[in-house]
C-alpha positions in Angstrom: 131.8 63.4 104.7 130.8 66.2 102.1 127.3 65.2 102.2 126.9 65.3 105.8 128.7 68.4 105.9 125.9 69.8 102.9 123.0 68.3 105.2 124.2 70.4 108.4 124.7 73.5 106.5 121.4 73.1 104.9 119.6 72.3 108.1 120.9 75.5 109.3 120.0 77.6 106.9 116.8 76.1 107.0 116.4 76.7 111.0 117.7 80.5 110.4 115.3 81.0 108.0 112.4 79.8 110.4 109.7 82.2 111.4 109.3 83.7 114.6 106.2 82.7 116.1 104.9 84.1 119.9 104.9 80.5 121.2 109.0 80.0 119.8 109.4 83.3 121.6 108.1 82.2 125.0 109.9 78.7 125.2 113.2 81.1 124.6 112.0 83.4 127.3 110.2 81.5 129.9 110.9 84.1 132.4 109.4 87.4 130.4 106.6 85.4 130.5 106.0 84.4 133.9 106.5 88.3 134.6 103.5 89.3 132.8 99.6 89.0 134.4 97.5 86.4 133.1 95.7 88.8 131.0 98.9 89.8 129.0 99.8 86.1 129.1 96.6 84.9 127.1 97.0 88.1 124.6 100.4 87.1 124.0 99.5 83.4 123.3 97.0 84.7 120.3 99.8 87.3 118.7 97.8 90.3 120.3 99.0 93.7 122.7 97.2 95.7 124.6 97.1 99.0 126.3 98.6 98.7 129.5 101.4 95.7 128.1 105.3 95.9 129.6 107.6 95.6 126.5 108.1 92.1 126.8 104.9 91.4 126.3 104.8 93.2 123.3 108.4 91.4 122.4 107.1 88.2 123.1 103.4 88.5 121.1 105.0 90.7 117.8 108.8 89.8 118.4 112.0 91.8 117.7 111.2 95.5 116.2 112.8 97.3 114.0 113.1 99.9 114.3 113.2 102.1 118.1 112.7 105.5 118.6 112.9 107.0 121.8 111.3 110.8 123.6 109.7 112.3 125.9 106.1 113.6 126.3 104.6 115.3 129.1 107.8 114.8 130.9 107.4 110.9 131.0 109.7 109.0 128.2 108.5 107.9 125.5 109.7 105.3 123.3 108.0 104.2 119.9 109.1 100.6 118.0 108.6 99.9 114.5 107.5 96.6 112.8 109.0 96.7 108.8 107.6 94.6 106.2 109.0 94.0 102.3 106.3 94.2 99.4 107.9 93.0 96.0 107.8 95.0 93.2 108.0 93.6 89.7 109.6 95.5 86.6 111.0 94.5 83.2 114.5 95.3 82.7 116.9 95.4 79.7 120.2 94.0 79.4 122.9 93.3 77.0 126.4 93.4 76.7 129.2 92.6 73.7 133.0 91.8 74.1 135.7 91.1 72.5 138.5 89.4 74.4 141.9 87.5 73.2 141.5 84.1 71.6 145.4 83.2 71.3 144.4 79.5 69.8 142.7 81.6 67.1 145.2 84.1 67.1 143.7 87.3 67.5 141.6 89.3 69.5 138.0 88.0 68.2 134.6 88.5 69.2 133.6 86.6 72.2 129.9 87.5 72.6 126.5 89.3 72.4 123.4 89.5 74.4 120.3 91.3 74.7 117.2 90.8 76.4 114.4 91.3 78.5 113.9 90.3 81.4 112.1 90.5 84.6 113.0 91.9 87.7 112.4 91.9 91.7 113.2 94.8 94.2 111.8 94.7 97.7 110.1 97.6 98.9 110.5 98.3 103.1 107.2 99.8 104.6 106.1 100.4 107.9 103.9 97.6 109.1 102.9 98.4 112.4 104.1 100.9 115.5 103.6 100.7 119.3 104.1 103.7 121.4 105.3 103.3 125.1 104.6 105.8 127.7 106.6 105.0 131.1 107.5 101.6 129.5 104.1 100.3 129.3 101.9 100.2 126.0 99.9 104.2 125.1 98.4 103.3 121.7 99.6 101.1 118.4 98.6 100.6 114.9 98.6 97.8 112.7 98.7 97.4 108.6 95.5 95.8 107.5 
């Protein structure tokens, strides 16, 4: 019983942990995708947007944003969705510690332990990845990390 209960819980953290692709995005959303003209459709298919592309579209080719921002420009809204990415960054860090802590088969309080060391370390770094701006809900301009 516990091993099928491990192999469920690992085959869902290994379907959570799937990515996103534009074609896993359409089979969820069959009708955004219907909605949009064949030249949107095609775009979508290859991961691109265009100038002129509903928000779906865009949904469906780069998936969920960010980030959303919303305005007004000219009198028209204006809304603006971010794409964030991670870069690692890799330092060296120092640790150590020292305790002393009560031993009662020994009879005292005795010294437990000491370490020191070097080792390395991981912090993710968010950037900006890419940004599409909307005018009346349909695609003005983006831009795209190399």
């Amino acid at each position: 019983m516990k091993a099928i209960l491990s192999a469920m819980l690992a085959g869902l953290l290994l379907v959570s942990c799937a990515p996103s692709t534009p074609q896993a995005r359409i089979e969820k959303n069959p009708e955004k995708y219907a909605a949009l003209s064949q030249k949107h459709k095609d775009l979508v298919q290859q991961g691109h947007i265009a100038r002129g592309m509903p928000p779906d579209g865009v949904y469906l080719a780069w998936g969920r944003p960010s980030r959303v921002y919303q305005g007004s420009k000219k009198g028209q809204n204006t809304e603006r969705w971010d794409y964030s990415g991670s870069r690692p960054v890799y330092t060296t860090g120092f640790y150590g510690s020292y305790a002393y802590g009560p031993y009662y088969p020994y009879g005292h309080y005795r010294y437990s332990g000491l370490g020191f060391g070097v080792g390395p370390e991981v912090t993710y770094i968010p950037y900006r990845a890419a940004s599409v701006w909307f005018v009346s809900d349909r695609v003005d301009s983006w831009e795209r990390m190399r």
